[in-house]
C-alpha positions in Angstrom: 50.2 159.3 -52.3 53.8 158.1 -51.3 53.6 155.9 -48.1 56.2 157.4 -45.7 59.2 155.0 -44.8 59.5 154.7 -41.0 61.9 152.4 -38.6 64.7 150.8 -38.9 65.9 148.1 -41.1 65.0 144.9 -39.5 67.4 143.7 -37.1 69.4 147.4 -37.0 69.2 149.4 -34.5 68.6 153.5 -35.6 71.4 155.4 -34.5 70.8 158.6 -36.1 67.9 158.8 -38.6 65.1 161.1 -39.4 61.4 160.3 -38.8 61.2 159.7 -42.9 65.1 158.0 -43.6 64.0 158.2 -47.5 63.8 161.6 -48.0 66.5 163.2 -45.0 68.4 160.1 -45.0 69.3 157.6 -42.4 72.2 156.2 -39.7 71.6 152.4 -38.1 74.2 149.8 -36.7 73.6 145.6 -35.9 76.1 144.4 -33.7 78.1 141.6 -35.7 77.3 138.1 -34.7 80.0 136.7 -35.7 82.7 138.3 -33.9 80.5 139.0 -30.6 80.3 135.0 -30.2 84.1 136.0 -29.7 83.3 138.1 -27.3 84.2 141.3 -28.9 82.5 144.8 -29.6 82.1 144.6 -33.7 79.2 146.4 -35.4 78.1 146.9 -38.8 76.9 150.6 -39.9 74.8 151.4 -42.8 74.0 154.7 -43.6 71.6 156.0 -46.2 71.7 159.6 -48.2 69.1 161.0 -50.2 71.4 163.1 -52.9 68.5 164.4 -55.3 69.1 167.6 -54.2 73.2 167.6 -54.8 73.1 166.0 -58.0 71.5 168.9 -59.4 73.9 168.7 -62.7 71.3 165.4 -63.8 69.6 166.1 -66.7 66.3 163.7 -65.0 63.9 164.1 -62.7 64.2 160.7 -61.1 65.7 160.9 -57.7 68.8 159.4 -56.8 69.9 157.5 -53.4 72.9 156.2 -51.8 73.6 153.6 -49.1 76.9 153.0 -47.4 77.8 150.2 -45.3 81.0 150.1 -43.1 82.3 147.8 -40.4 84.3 148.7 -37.2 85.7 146.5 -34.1 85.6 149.0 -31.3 87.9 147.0 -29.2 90.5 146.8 -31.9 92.7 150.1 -31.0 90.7 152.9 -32.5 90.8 154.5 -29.1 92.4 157.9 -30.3 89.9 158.1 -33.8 86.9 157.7 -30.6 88.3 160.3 -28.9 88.3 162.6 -31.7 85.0 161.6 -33.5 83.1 162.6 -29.7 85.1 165.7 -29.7 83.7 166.3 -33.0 80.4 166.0 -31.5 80.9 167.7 -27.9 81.2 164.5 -26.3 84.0 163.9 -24.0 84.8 160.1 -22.3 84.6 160.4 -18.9 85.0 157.2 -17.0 82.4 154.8 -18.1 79.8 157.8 -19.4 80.0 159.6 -22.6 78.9 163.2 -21.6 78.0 166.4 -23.1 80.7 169.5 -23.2 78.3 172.0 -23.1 76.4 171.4 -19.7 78.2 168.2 -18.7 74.8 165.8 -19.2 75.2 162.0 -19.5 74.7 160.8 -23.0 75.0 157.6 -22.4 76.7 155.2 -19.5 76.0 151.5 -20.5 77.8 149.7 -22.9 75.3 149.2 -25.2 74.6 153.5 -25.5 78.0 154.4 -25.6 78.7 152.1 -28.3 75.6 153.6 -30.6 76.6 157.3 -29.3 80.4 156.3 -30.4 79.2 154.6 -34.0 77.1 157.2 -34.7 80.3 160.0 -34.7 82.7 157.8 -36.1 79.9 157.6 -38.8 80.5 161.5 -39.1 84.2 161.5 -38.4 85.1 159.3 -41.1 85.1 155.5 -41.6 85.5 153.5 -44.1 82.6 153.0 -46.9 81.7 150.7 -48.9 78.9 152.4 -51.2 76.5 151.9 -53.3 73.9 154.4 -55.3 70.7 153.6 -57.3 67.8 155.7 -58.4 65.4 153.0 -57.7 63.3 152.5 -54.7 65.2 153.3 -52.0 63.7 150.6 -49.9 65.4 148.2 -52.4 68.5 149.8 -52.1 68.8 149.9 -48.5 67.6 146.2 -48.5 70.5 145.1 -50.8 72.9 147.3 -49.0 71.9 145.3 -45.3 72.0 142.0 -46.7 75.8 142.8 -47.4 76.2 142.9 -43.7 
């Protein structure tokens, strides 16, 4: 019997995953060291897809898995492309608090919750991905994919 995969990748943060990221995929961010020693609001996104069930065309059984990694500097202008990616999701910017358009509910009002609540749509919206795919393990992928970060 297949172990289920649970939690995050070391060190990442989930974002957006299901309970078992290997078979409904998965949706984590690390904020980048690098830059936040400058002080600034720079994250690394890796996303993982389970696309056994779209590559029905394969003439195998063996599944087949894909892990995207993408970097973003929220403080570097994308203000517009944040305002669109949470109106993508319901989510409108008010003040310091990311609410919800349906009943007006905080989401999220520290920094470190907006930022996760704003990764996580632009992950949706559309950034851009670096990707890799594999039908091995898909721990092993998503291990090789993270240490790109």
């Amino acid at each position: 019997m297949r172990r289920a995969l649970k939690g995050p990748p070391k060190g990442w943060t989930d974002i957006g995953s299901d309970v078992c990221w290997e078979d409904h995929g998965g949706l984590w961010c690390k904020r980048d060291r690098h830059s936040s020693l400058k002080g600034k609001r720079a994250y690394w996104v890796l996303r993982f897809s389970n696309l056994t069930d779209t590559m029905r065309e394969r003439d195998d059984d063996r599944p087949y898995y894909e892990a995207s990694t993408a970097w973003i500097d929220l403080d570097d202008g994308h203000d517009d492309m944040i305002v669109s990616a949470l109106r993508s999701c319901g989510y409108t910017w008010q003040g310091e608090a990311i609410v919800n358009d349906w009943d007006g509910a905080i989401i999220a009002s520290d920094e470190k919750s907006r930022d996760h609540v704003i990764l996580a749509a632009l992950a949706g919206y559309g950034l851009d991905w670096d990707h890799m795919t594999s039908d091995k393990q898909p721990r092993w992928l998503r291990a090789r994919a993270a240490r790109g970060c």
